[in-house]
One Martini backbone bead per residue (centre of mass of N, CA, C, O) as a GRO file, in nm:
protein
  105
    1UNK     BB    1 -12.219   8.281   1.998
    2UNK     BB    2 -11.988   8.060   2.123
    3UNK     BB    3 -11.776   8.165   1.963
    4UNK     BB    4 -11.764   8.469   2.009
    5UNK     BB    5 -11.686   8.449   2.287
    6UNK     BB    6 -11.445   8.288   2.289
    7UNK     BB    7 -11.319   8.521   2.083
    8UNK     BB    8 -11.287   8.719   2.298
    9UNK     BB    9 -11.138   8.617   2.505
   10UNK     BB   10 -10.882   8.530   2.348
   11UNK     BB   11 -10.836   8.848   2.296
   12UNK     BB   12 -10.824   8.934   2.627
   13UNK     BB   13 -10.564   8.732   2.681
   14UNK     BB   14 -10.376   8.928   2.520
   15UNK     BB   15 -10.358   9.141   2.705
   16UNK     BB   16 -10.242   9.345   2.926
   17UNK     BB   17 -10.172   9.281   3.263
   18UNK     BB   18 -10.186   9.372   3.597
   19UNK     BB   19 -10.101   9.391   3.894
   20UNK     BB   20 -10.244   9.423   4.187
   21UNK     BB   21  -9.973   9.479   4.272
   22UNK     BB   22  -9.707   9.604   4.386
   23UNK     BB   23  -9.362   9.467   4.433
   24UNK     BB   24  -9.199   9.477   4.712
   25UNK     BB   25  -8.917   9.444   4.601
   26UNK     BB   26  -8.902   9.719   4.463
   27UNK     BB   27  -9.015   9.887   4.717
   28UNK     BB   28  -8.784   9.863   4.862
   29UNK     BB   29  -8.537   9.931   4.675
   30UNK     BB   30  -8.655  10.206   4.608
   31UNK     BB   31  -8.638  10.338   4.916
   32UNK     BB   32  -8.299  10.250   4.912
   33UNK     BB   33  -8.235  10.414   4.627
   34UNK     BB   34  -8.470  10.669   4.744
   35UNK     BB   35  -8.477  10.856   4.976
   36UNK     BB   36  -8.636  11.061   5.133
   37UNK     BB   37  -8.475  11.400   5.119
   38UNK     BB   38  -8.353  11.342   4.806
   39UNK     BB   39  -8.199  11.521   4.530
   40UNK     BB   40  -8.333  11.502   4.276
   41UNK     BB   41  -8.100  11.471   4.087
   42UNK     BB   42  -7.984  11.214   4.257
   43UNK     BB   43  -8.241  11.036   4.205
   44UNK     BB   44  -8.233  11.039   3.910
   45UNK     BB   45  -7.942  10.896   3.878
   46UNK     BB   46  -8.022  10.649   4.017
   47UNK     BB   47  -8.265  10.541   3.843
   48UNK     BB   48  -8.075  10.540   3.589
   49UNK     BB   49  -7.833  10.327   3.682
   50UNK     BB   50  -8.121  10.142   3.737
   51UNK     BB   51  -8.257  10.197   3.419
   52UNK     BB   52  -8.432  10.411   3.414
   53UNK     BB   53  -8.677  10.625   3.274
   54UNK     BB   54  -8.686  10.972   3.324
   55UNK     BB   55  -8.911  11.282   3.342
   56UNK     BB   56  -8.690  11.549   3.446
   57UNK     BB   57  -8.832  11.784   3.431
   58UNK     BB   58  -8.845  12.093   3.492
   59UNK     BB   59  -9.129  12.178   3.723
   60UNK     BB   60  -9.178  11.902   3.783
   61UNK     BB   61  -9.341  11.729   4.044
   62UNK     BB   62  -9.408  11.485   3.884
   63UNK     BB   63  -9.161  11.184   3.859
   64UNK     BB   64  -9.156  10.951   3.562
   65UNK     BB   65  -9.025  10.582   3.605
   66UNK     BB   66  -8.909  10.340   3.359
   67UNK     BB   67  -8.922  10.041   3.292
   68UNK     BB   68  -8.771   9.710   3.200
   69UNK     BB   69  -8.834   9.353   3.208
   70UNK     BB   70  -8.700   9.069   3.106
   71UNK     BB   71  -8.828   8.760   2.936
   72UNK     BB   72  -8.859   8.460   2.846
   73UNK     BB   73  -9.029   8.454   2.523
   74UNK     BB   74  -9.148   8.746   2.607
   75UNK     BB   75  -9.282   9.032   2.721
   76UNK     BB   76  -9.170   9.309   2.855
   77UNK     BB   77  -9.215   9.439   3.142
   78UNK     BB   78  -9.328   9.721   3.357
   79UNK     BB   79  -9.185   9.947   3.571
   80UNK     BB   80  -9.294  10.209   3.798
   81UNK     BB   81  -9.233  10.524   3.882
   82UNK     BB   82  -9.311  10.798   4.137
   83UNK     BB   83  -9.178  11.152   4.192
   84UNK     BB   84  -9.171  11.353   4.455
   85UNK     BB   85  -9.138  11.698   4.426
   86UNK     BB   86  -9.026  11.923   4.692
   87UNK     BB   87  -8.897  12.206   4.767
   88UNK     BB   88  -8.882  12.343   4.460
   89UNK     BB   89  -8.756  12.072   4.349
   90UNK     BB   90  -8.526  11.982   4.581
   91UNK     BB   91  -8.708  11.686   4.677
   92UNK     BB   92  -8.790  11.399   4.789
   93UNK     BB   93  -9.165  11.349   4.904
   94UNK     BB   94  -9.245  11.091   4.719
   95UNK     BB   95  -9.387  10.756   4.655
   96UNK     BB   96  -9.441  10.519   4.364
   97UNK     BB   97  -9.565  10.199   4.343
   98UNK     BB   98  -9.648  10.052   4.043
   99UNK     BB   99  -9.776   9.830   3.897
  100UNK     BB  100  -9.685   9.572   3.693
  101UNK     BB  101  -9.670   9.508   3.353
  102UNK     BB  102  -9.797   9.220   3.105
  103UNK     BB  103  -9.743   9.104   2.859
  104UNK     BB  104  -9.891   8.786   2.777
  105UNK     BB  105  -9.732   8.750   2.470
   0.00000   0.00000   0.00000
C-alpha cells in the first residue's frame, strides 16, 4: 500500500503545475502592449509580433491568445492572455492575464 501511494505521489508530479497568480511583469507588458480601447484588428497584431498566437476570428468576443516560453532542458511554459473585445468587436475592452502553466518534466 505504501509503494502504490508513493507511485501515485510520483506520477501526480510529474503533472503540470499552474502558477497560482498570473505574473504581474506579464500582466504589466501586456497592458503596456494592448491598452484598453485599443482596435482589436491592431491589438492582435501586436500581441502575434510580441509571439503570441491568438484565435481572432471574426464575431469571437473573448479571444485567447497563448504563447509558449522555452526554458533549459524543460518543456516550455504556456502563458495565455483572454482579450474581450465590446463595441461590435472593433475594440479591446477587457484583459485577463491567466496564470503560466508549466510541465514540471
Amino acid at each position: 500500500m505504501r509503494k502504490l501511494s508513493l507511485l501515485m505521489l510520483l506520477a501526480l508530479g510529474a503533472c503540470a503545475s499552474v502558477d497560482q497568480y498570473p505574473s504581474p511583469e506579464l500582466a504589466s507588458f501586456v497592458n503596456a502592449t494592448v491598452p484598453l480601447g485599443m482596435p482589436s484588428e491592431q491589438a492582435l497584431v501586436r500581441m502575434e509580433v510580441e509571439g503570441f498566437d491568438c484565435d481572432g476570428r471574426a464575431g469571437l468576443q473573448l479571444v485567447t491568445c497563448t504563447r509558449q516560453q522555452s526554458r533549459v532542458m524543460r518543456a516550455p511554459c504556456v502563458e495565455t492572455v483572454r482579450l474581450t473585445r465590446g463595441g461590435k468587436g472593433k475594440s479591446i475592452t477587457a484583459l485577463d492575464v491567466a496564470p503560466k502553466v508549466c510541465p514540471r518534466w
